[in-house]
C-alpha positions in Angstrom: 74.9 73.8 71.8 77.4 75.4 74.6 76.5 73.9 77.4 75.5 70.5 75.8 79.1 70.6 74.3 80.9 71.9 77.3 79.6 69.2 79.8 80.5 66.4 77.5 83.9 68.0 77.4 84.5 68.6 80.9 83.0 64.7 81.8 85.7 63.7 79.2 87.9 64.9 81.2 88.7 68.6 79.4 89.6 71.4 80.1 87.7 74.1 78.3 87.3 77.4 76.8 83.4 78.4 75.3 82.6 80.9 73.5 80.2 83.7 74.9 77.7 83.7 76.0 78.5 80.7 77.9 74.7 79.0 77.5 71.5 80.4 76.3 70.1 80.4 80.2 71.2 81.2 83.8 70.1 77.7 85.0 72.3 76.2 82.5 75.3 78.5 83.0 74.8 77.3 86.7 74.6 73.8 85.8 77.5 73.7 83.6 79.6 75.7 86.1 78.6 72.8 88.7 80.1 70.3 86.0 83.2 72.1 86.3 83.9 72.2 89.8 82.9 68.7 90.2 85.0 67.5 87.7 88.2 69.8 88.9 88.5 70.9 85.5 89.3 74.6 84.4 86.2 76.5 82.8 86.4 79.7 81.3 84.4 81.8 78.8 86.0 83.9 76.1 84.8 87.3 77.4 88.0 88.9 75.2 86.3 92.3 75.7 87.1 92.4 79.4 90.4 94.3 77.9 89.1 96.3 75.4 91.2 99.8 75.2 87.8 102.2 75.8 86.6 99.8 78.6 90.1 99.8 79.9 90.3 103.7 80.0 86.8 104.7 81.5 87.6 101.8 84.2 90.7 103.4 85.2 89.0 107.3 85.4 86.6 105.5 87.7 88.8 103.6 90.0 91.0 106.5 90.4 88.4 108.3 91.4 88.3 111.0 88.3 84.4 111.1 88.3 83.7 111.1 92.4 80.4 108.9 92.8 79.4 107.1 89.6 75.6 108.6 88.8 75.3 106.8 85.2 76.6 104.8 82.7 76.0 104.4 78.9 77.4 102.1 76.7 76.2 102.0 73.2 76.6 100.2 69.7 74.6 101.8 66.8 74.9 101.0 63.3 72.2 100.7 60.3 73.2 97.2 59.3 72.8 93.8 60.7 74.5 92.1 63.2 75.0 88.9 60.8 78.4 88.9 60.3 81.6 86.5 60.0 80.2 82.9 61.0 80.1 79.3 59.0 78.9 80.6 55.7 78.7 77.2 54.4 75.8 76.3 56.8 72.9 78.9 58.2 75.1 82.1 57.9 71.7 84.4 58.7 71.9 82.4 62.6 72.4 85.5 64.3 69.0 86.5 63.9 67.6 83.5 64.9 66.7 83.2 68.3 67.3 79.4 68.5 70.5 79.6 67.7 71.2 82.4 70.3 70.8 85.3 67.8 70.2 88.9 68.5 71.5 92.0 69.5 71.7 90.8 73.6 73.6 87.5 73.1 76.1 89.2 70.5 77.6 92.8 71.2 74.8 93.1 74.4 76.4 90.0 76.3 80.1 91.5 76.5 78.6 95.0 77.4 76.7 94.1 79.9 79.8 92.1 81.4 81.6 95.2 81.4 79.0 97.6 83.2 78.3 95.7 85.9 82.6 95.4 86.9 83.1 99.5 86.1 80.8 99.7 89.0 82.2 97.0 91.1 81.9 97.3 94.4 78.1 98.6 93.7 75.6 95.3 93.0 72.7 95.2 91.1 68.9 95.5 92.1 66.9 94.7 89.0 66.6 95.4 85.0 64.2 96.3 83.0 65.0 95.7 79.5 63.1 96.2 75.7 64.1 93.4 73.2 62.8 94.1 69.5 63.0 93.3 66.3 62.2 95.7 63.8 64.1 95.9 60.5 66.3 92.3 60.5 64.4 90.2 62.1 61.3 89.1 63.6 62.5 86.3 65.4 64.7 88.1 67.9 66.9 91.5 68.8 67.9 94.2 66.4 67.1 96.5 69.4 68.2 95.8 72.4 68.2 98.3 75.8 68.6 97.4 79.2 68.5 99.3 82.0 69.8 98.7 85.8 69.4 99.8 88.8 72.1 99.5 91.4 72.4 99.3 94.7 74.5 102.7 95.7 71.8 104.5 93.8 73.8 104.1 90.3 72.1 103.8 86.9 73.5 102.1 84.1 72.0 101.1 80.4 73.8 98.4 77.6 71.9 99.9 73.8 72.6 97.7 71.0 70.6 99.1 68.0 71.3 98.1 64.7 68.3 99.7 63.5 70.2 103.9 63.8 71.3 105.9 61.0 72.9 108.3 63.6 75.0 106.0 66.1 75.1 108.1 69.4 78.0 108.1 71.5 80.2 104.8 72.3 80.1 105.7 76.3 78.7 108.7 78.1 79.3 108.4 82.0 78.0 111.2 84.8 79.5 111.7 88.3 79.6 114.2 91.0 82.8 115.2 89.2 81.9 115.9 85.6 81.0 114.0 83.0 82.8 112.2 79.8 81.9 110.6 76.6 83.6 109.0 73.8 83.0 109.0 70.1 80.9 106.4 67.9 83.5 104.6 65.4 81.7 102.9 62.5 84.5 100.8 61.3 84.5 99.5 65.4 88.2 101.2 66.0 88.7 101.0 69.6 91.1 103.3 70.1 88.8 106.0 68.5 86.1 105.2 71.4 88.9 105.0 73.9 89.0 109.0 73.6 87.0 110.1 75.9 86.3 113.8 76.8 86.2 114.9 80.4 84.3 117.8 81.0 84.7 118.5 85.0 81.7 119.7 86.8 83.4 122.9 88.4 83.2 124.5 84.7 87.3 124.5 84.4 88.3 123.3 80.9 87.8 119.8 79.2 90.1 117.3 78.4 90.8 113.8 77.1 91.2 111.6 80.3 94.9 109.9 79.8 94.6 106.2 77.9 94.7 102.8 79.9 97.4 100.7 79.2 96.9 97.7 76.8 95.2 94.7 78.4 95.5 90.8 77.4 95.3 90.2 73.9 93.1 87.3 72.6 96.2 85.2 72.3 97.7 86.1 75.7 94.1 85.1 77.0 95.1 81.8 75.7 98.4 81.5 77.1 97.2 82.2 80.2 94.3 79.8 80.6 97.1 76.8 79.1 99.2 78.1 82.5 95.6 77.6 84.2 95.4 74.5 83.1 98.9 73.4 84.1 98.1 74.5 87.7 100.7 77.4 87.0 98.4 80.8 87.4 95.3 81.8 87.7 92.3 81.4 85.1 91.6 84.5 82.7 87.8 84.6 82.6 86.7 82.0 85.5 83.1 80.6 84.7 82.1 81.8 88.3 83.1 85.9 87.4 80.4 85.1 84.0 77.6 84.3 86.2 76.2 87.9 87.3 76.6 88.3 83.5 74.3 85.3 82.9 72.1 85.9 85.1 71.5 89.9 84.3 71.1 88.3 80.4 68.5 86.4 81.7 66.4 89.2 83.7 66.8 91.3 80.4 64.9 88.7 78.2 62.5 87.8 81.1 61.6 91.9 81.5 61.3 92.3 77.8 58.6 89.7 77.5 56.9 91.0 80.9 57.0 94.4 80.3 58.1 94.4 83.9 61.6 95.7 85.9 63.2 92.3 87.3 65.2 91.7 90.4 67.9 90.0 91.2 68.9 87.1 93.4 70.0 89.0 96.2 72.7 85.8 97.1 73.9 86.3 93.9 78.1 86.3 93.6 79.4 89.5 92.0 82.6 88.1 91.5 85.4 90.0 89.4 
């Protein structure tokens, strides 16, 4: 119901903040984003993760050039349990493994991962995915395994695994360059900090180490505060709609591979927009 729910609101006059992902489709996420700017009302979508600690740290080792050239990214959530968690438990409390009601492994934990892999390797762009969607243990009707892979367009390789279907999680993040190589732990209780501690093992053989933490991003109420200053015309939006639409429209490549059996590309026109 996002974007039927989000165009009412911005036609009403609203500003507004939706949940991720913003729509079940790319064409919608467009549509709605058009809704926006006609309207002159502030749209954002409530991509908190964009300043998780471990996503923080591994973009910082990258920008300050730690690894050299990128080679491949890895970014990983594994447990042996469902992804049906905390939702209205008074009415359908099994929805995230419907696919109707936007369930599955992509759409949950896959939709903010994907969001951050494609901005660690900002200013590469990319080419196509090739994804495999399945459900195996928790559902029929959608994800419990989800793994999509992309190609960019610097030569850089990068894959989003959300498998709820593992009794032995592999690592949070593993990431290659020309450099050396890192990789942080899995976490079953989902501490952050624990996957923020990555291990840098340098490719000239000289010892490893634990690359230095980022410093702590916007919390999920300063996200707030700062789209309310958006609002008033006083600073710029957290989470613009237009920086969600790579993300929406690599979502939609994913599920349109998976049911091909077929590597999709991209719209080369396409806005990678931080």
């Amino acid at each position: 119901m996002h974007s039927d729910h989000t165009i009412a609101a911005l036609r009403a006059g609203k500003h507004v903040m939706v949940e991720k992902p913003m729509t079940m489709m790319f064409s919608e996420a467009k549509l709605v984003a058009e809704e926006a700017h006609k309207h002159r009302r502030v749209l954002n979508v409530f991509h908190c993760r964009r300043w998780d600690i471990d996503y923080l740290t591994i973009l910082q080792a990258v920008r300050e050039g730690v690894f050299g050239k990128v080679f491949n990214v890895e970014s990983r959530l594994g447990q042996n349990a469902s992804c049906v968690g905390p939702a209205a438990k008074e009415w359908r409390p099994g929805w995230r493994n419907e696919a109707s009601f936007g369930g599955g492994g992509l759409f949950d934990w896959g939709s903010h991962f994907v969001d951050q892999i494609w901005r660690l390797l900002l200013p590469a762009k990319p080419l196509r995915v090739f994804a495999q969607l399945r459900g195996n243990v928790w559902t029929r009707d959608c994800d419990d395994f989800a793994r999509i892979s992309i190609d960019f367009d610097n030569g850089s390789v990068a894959m989003v695994e959300i498998n709820t279907t593992t009794s032995l999680p592999q690592a949070r993040w593993h990431v290659d360059g020309e450099k050396g190589s890192a990789q942080s732990p899995y976490d079953l209780s989902f501490d952050m900090r624990e996957w923020a501690k990555f291990n840098f093992a340098p490719s000239d053989g000289s010892a490893a180490h634990t690359l230095p933490p980022a410093a702590g991003g916007l919390s999920e109420p300063d996200i707030w505060r700062l789209l309310i200053r958006a609002c008033r015309g006083e600073a710029t939006s957290p989470i613009p709609v237009e920086s969600v639409l790579p993300t929406m429209a690599l979502l939609d490549a994913a599920r349109q591979s998976s049911s091909t059996g077929r590597a999709v590309s991209l719209d080369p026109q396409l806005a990678w927009i931080e």
